[in-house]
C-alpha positions as a printed Julia matrix, in Angstrom:
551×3 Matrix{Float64}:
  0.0    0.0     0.0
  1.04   3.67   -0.82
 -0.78   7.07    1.2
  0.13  10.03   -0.87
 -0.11  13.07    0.92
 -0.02  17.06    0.53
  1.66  18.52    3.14
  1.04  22.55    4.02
  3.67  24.2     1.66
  2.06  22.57   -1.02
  4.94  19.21   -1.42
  3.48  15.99   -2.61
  4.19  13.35    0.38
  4.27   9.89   -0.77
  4.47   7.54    2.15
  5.06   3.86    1.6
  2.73   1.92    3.66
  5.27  -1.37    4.58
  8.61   1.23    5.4
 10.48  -0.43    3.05
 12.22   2.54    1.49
 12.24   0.89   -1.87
 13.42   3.45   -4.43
 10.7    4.86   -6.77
 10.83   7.21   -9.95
 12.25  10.43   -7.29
 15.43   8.25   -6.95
 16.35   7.03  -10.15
 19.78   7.31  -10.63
 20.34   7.46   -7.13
 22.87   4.93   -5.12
 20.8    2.33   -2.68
 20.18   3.33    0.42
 22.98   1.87    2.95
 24.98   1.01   -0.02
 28.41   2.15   -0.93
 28.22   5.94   -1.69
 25.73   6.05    1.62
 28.92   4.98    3.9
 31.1    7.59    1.93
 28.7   10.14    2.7
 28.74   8.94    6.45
 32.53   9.16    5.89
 32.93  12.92    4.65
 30.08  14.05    7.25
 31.89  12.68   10.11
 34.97  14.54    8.95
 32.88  17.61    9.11
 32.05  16.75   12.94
 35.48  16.6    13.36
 36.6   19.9    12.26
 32.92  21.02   14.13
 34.04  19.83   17.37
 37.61  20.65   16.85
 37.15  24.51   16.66
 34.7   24.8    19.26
 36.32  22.44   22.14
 39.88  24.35   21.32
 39.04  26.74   23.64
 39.36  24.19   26.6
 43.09  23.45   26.22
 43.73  27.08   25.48
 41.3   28.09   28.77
 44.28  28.44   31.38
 46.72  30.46   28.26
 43.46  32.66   27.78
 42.69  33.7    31.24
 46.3   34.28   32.24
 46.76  36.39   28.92
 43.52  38.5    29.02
 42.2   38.19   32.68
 39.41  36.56   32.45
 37.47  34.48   35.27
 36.08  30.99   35.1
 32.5   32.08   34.34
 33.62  34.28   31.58
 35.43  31.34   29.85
 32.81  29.2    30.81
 30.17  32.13   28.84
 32.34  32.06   25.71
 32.95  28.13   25.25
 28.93  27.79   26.12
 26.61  30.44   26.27
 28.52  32.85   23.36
 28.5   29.9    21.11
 25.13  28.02   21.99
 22.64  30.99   21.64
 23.2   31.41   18.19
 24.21  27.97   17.36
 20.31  27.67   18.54
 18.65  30.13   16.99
 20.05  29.89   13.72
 20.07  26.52   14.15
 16.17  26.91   13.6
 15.82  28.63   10.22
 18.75  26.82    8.89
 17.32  23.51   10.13
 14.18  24.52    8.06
 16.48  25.59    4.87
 18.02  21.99    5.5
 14.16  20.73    5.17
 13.67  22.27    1.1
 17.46  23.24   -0.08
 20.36  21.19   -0.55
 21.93  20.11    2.0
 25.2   19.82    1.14
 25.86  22.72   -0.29
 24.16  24.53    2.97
 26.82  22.24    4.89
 29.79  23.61    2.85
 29.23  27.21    2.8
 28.18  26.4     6.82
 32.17  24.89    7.03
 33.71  27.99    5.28
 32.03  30.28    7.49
 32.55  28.91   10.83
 36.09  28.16   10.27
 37.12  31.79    9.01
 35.5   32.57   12.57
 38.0   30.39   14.38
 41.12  32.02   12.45
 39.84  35.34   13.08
 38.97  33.9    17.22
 43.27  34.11   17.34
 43.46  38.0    16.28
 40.98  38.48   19.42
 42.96  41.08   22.11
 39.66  41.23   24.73
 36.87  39.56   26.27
 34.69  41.79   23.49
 36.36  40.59   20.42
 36.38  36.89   21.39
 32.72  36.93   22.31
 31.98  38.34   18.36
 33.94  35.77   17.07
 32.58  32.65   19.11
 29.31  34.19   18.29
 30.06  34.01   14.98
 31.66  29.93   14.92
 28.23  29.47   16.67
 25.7   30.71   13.16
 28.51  28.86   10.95
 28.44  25.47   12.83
 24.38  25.56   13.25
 24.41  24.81    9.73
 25.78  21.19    9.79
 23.97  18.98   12.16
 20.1   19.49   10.94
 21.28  19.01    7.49
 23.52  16.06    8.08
 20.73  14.21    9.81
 18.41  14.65    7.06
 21.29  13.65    4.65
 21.4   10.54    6.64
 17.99   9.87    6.99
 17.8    9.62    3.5
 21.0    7.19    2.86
 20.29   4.92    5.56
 17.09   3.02    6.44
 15.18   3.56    9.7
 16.58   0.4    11.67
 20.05   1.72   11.34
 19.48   5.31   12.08
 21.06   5.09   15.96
 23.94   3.58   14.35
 24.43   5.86   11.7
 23.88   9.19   13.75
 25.94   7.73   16.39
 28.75   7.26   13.99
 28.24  10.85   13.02
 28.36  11.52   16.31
 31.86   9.66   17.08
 33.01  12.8    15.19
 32.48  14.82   18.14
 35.28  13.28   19.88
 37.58  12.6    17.72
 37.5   16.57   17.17
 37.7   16.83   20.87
 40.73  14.56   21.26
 42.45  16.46   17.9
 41.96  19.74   19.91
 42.98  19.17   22.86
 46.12  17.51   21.46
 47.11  19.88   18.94
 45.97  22.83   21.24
 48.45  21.97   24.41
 51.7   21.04   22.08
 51.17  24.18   20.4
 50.85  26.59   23.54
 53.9   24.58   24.81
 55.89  24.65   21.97
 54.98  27.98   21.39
 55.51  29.58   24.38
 58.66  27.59   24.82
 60.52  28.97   21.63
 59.22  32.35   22.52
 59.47  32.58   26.17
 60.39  36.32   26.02
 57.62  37.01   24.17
 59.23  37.88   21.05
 57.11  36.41   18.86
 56.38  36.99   15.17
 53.72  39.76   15.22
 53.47  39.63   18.95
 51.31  36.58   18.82
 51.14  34.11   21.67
 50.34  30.7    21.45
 46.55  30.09   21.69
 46.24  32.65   19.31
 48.19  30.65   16.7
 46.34  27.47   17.81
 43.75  28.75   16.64
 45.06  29.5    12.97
 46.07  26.49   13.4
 42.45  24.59   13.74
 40.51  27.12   11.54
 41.89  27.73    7.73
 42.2   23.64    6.99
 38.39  23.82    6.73
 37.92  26.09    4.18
 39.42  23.34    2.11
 37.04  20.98    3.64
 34.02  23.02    2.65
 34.84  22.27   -1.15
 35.18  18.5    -0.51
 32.14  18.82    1.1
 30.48  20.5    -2.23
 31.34  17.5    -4.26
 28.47  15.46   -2.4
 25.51  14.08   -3.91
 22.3   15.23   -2.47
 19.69  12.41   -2.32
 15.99  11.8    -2.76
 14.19  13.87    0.39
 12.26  10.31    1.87
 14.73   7.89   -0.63
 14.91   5.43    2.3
 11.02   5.15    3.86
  9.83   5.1    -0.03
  8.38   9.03    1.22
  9.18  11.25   -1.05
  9.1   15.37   -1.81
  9.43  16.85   -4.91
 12.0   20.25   -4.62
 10.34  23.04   -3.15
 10.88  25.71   -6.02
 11.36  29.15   -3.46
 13.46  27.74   -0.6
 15.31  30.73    0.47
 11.49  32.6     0.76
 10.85  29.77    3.37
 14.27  30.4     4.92
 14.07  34.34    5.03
 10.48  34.15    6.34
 11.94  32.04    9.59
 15.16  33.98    9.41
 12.84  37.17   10.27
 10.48  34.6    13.09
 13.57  34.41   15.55
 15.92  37.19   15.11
 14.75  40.0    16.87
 13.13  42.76   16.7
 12.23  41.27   12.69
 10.22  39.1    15.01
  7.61  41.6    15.45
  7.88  42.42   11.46
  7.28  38.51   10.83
  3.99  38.98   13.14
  2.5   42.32   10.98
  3.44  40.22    8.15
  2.19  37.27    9.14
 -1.64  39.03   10.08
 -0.86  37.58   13.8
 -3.26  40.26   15.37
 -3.41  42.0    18.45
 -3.58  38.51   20.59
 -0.35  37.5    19.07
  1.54  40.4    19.65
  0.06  40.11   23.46
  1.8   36.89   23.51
  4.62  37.7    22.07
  5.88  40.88   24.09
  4.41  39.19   27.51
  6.93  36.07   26.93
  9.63  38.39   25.74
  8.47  40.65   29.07
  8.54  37.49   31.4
 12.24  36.87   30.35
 13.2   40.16   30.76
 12.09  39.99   34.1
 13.82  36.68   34.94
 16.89  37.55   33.42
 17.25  40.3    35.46
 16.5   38.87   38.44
 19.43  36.23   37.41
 22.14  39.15   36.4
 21.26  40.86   40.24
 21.85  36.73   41.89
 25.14  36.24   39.93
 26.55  39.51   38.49
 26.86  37.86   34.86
 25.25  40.07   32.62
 26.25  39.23   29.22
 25.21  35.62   30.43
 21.48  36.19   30.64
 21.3   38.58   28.07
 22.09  36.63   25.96
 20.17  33.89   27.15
 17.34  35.67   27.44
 18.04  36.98   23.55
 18.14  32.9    22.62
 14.7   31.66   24.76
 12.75  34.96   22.81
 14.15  33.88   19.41
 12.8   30.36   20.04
  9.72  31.29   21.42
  8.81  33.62   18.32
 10.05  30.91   16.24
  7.51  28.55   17.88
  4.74  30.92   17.59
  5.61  31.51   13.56
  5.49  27.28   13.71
  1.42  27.53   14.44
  0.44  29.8    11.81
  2.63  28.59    8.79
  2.78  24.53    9.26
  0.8   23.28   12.18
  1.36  19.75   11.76
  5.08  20.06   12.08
  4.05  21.95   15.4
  1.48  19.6    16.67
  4.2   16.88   16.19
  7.58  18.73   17.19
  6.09  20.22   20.79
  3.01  18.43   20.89
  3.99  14.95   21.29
  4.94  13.93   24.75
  7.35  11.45   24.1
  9.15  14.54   21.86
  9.29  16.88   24.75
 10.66  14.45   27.87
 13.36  13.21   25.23
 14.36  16.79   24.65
 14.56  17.64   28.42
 16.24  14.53   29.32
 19.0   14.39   26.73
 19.16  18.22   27.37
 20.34  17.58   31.15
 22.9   14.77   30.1
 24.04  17.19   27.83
 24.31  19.4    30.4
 26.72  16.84   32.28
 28.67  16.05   29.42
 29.52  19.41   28.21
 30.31  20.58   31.55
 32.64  18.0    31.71
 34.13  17.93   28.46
 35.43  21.7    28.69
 36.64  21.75   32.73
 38.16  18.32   32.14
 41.17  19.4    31.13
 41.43  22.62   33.1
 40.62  20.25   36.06
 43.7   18.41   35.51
 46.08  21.6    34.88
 44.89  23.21   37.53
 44.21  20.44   40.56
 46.95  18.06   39.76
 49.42  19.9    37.93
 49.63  18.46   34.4
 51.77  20.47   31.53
 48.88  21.78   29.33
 50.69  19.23   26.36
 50.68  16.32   28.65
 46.89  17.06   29.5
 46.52  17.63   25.5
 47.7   14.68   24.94
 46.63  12.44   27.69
 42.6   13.47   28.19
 42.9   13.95   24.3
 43.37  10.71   23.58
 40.95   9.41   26.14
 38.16  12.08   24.95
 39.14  10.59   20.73
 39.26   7.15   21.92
 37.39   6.27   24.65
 33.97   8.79   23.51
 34.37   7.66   20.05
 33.79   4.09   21.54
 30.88   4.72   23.93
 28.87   7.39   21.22
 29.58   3.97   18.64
 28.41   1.13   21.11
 25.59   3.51   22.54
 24.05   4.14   18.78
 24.71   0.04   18.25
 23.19  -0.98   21.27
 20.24   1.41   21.38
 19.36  -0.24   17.63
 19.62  -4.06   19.72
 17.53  -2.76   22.16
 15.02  -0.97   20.63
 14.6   -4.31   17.87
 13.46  -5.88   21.42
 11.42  -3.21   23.24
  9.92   0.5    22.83
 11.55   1.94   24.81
 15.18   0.35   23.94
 17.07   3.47   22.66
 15.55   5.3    26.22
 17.2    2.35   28.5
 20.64   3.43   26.74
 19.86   7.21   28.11
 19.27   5.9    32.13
 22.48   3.77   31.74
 24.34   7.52   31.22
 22.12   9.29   34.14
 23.11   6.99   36.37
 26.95   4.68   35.69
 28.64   8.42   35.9
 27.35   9.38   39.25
 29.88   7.14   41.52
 32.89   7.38   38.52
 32.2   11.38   38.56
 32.7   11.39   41.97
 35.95   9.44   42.26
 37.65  11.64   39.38
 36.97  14.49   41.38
 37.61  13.5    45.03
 40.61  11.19   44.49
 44.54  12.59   45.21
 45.88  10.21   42.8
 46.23  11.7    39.67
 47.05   8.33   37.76
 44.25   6.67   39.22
 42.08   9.86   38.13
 42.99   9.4    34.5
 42.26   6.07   34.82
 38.55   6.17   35.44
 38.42   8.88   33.51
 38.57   6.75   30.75
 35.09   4.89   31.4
 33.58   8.21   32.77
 34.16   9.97   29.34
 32.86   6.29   27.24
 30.09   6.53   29.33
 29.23   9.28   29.15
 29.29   9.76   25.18
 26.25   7.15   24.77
 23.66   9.23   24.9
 23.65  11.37   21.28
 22.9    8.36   19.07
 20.03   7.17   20.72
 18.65  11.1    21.59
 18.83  12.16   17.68
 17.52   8.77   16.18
 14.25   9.33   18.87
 13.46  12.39   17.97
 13.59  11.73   14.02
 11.68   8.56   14.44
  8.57  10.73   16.01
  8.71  13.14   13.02
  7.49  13.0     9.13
 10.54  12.42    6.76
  9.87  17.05    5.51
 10.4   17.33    9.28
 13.68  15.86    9.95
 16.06  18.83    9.67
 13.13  21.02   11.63
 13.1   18.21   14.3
 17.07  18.18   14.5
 17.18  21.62   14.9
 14.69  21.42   17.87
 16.57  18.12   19.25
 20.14  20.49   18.93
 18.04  23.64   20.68
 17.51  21.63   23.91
 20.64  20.14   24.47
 22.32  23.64   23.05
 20.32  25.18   25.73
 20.15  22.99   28.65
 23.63  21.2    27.85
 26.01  23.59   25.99
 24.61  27.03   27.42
 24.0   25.94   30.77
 26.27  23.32   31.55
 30.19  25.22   30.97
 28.84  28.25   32.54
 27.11  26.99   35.79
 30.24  24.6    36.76
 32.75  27.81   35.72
 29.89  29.94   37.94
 30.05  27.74   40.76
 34.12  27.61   40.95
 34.23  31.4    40.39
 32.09  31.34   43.81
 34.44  28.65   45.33
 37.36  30.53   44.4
 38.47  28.06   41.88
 37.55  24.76   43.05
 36.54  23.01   40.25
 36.56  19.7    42.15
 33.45  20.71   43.98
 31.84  22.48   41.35
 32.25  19.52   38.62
 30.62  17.42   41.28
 27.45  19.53   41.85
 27.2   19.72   37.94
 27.12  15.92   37.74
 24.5   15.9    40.36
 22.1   16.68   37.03
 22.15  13.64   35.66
 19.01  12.74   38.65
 16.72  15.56   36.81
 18.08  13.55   33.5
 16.87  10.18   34.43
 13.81  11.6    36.0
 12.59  12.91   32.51
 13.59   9.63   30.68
 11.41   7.41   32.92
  9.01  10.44   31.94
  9.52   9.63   28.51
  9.14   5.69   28.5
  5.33   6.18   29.5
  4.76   8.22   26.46
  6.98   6.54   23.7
  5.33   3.59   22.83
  1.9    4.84   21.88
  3.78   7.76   20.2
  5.57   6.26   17.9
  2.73   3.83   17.1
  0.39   7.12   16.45
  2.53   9.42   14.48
  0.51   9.02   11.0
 -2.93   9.5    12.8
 -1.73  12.64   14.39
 -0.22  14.11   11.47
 -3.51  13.33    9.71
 -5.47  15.08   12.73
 -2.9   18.13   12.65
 -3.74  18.56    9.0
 -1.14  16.77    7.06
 -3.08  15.45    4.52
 -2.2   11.46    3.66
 -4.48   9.74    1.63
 -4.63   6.31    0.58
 -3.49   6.09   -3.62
 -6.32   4.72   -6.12
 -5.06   1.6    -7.05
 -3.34   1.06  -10.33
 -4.74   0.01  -13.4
């Protein structure tokens, strides 16, 4: 059986009623799903991960270089390798998830690579606190670019029962670009620093600054590798497929102007939102006014709130745009139940794991006295090896699991809630530094499960048009929660504890309950969810009707 559908822009949805993805006339000419060309896709994508992760988690290695050389406290650093970088990684995550939804994707990827890696090169000319907020801010819009429209790539070259695997593999890219930084990062500072100890220097640059050169301009070659891709059939692998929407930058333009403020207000005149929306609208953005100043008065960090604040208005407006101009991708992104506990819990692991993944390494330097090359090196390798192997094995054995039970991809999320807890604490209480770095090791595999499983949930709740829109809202929460929250808080918390990042990495891992409280949250939902999703789209107004049958 075949449902053929119209969804709200006007694109023909063809849904194939067994799942079997088997190509129709949309993918002539097109490799197999899972075949050959699929895993060199997968191969090239992951690359871009790499080079993702490896100009954003630079700034750990280089944290101790940075704050000796401009001043700067803990929760500063902690602003600029989180908060900086996740705002507008979200919010332009949004519209360019949605361009990922009707343009192609890979060239959206490649220009995405050029951009964000200029930022990094241009991250080393930074001489104050100012100039390296613009350019992290800047990284953050480049890098939103990649992950909605690689998941949609892959959701389209692989078929549904190997989509934890595949995205976890994508994921694996994460830290193997964590590893690279942290390894090319401390031999540079040290090598550096050592051959210029006077600070004689070729233009007066010191070493973090040339780190980052270092990271940034190999990507601009990347983005033309990246070009050379072959965009597939939108649906190729679920037999659902799109026709090309013919005005895709209209679509992106018109949610460019939904979350980037004060064109938000423009998108509701233009949008004939009426008095009751603009109510809405300028009470939410008055509510988080309200709270964020009550926040900057608590901790003193003003850019930190502001700029929060800035983010959680852009989303909301983007939201409110969602209603009016496709409601069943609305109904089914923050309608479902099952959609919204997965967001929160995966949010607060990756609230956890980001912490940890930037103070590791200062932890080290700081409590146990590592050279910043030996801690390059040494939690490099572990970060490379180590979360490469748990983000693999957690995408392989949330696909076993979930073959057996419902819920199987949401057991893989409890195991990292709640295996870190008692390894967390012995990393940070322990005097030993070898034994430290030991269990380390399973601490940071552990703790890398979680993305596979998180990213193949939310795409499995969603209609095939909706996958970049539903990675986008998937990389929003745990941007949010995880990456804006998480590096600031513990840096907050040892700025208060003048320093201690032992005690403040320890009441960041204490998360992880409010994590595995929203998972369990999630299991009642999932099941019936899941089993649902074509009846709610129908109710939401997607329209899929069964095809006359052929002559």
């Amino acid at each position: 059986m075949r449902l053929y559908g119209v969804s709200p822009g006007g694109l023909i949805v063809r849904e194939s009623g067994d799942g079997a993805g088997a190509p129709g006339p949309a993918a002539a000419g097109m490799p197999h799903p899972g075949g050959w060309y699929a895993h060199y896709v997968l191969f090239v994508l992951v690359i871009v991960y790499v080079f993702n992760f490896l100009d954003r988690q630079i700034l750990s290695i280089l944290n101790e270089a940075i704050r000796a050389d401009l001043g700067l406290r803990d929760d500063q650093l902690g602003f600029l390798y989180g908060t900086a970088f996740a705002v507008f990684y979200a919010v332009f995550g949004l519209p360019l998830g949605r361009l990922a939804d009707v343009w192609d994707r890979r060239k959206l990827i490649a220009i995405g690579v050029a951009f964000w890696s200029a930022m990094t090169a241009l991250s080393g000319l930074a001489k104050n606190f100012g100039q390296l907020t613009a350019a992290r801010i800047g990284v953050g819009i480049g890098e939103a670019s990649a992950s909605p429209a690689a998941y949609s790539m892959l959701g389209d070259y692989y078929p549904p029962a190997r989509r934890a695997t595949v995205l976890a593999i994508y994921s694996s890219g994460i830290f193997i670009g964590v590893g690279l930084s942290l390894g090319i990062g401390g031999l540079i500072v040290d090598n550096w620093n050592a051959r210029f100890p006077d600070g004689d220097a070729p233009f007066g640059l010191m070493g973090w600054q040339v780190a980052f050169f270092v990271v940034g301009l190999p990507g601009l070659l990347l983005a033309i590798w990246v070009a050379t891709l072959r965009e597939p059939v939108r649906g190729m692998s679920e037999g659902r497929y799109t026709p090309p929407e013919p005005h895709p930058f209209r679509i992106f333009l018109r949610e460019l102007r939904a979350v980037v403020p004060p064109f938000t207000l423009l998108h509701l005149w233009l949008e004939r939102a009426g008095p009751r929306g603009f109510v809405i609208n300028l009470g939410a953005a008055a509510v988080m006014a309200l709270v964020a100043a009550a926040l900057i008065a608590w901790t003193g960090s003003v850019a930190q709130w502001v700029a929060l604040a800035i983010g959680l208005y852009a989303s909301f407006s983007w939201a409110q745009s969602l209603i009016g101009r496709d409601r069943p991708t609305f109904r089914l992104l923050l309608g479902t139940p099952a959609i919204r506990w997965t967001a929160f819990g995966f949010g607060f692991l990756a609230f956890v794991g980001y912490a940890i993944s930037y103070w590791t390494a200062p932890f080290f330097i700081r409590v146990h006295g590592i050279s910043t090359a030996q801690v390059g090196l040494i939690i490099g390798g572990t970060a490379a090896a180590a979360g490469f192997l748990g983000v693999t094995l957690g995408g392989m054995l949330a696909d076993h699991l979930r073959r057996r039970w419902p819920n199987g991809r949401i057991w893989v999320g409890m195991i990292v809630a709640t295996v870190p807890l008692p390894l967390g604490w012995f990393v940070y209480t322990t005097d030993s530094t070898l034994l430290a770095l030991i269990v380390n090791v399973p601490l940071t595999l552990v703790l890398a499960m979680w993305m596979g499983p998180g990213a193949s949930t939310m795409q499995d709740l969603v209609l095939p048009r909706m996958r970049g829109t539903s990675g986008a809202l998937f990389l929003l929460a745990v941007t949010f929660l995880g990456l804006a929250l998480g590096p600031y808080t513990v840096g907050q918390i040892s700025t208060i504890y003048d320093g201690d990042l032992s005690r403040a990495l320890l009441t960041g891992l204490t998360v992880n309950v409010l994590a595995a409280a929203c998972l369990l949250m999630c299991m009642r939902h999932l099941p019936h969810d899941e089993r649902s999703l074509v009846e709610r789209a129908r109710e939401a107004g997607e329209i899929i009707e069964q095809a006359p049958p052929a002559a």
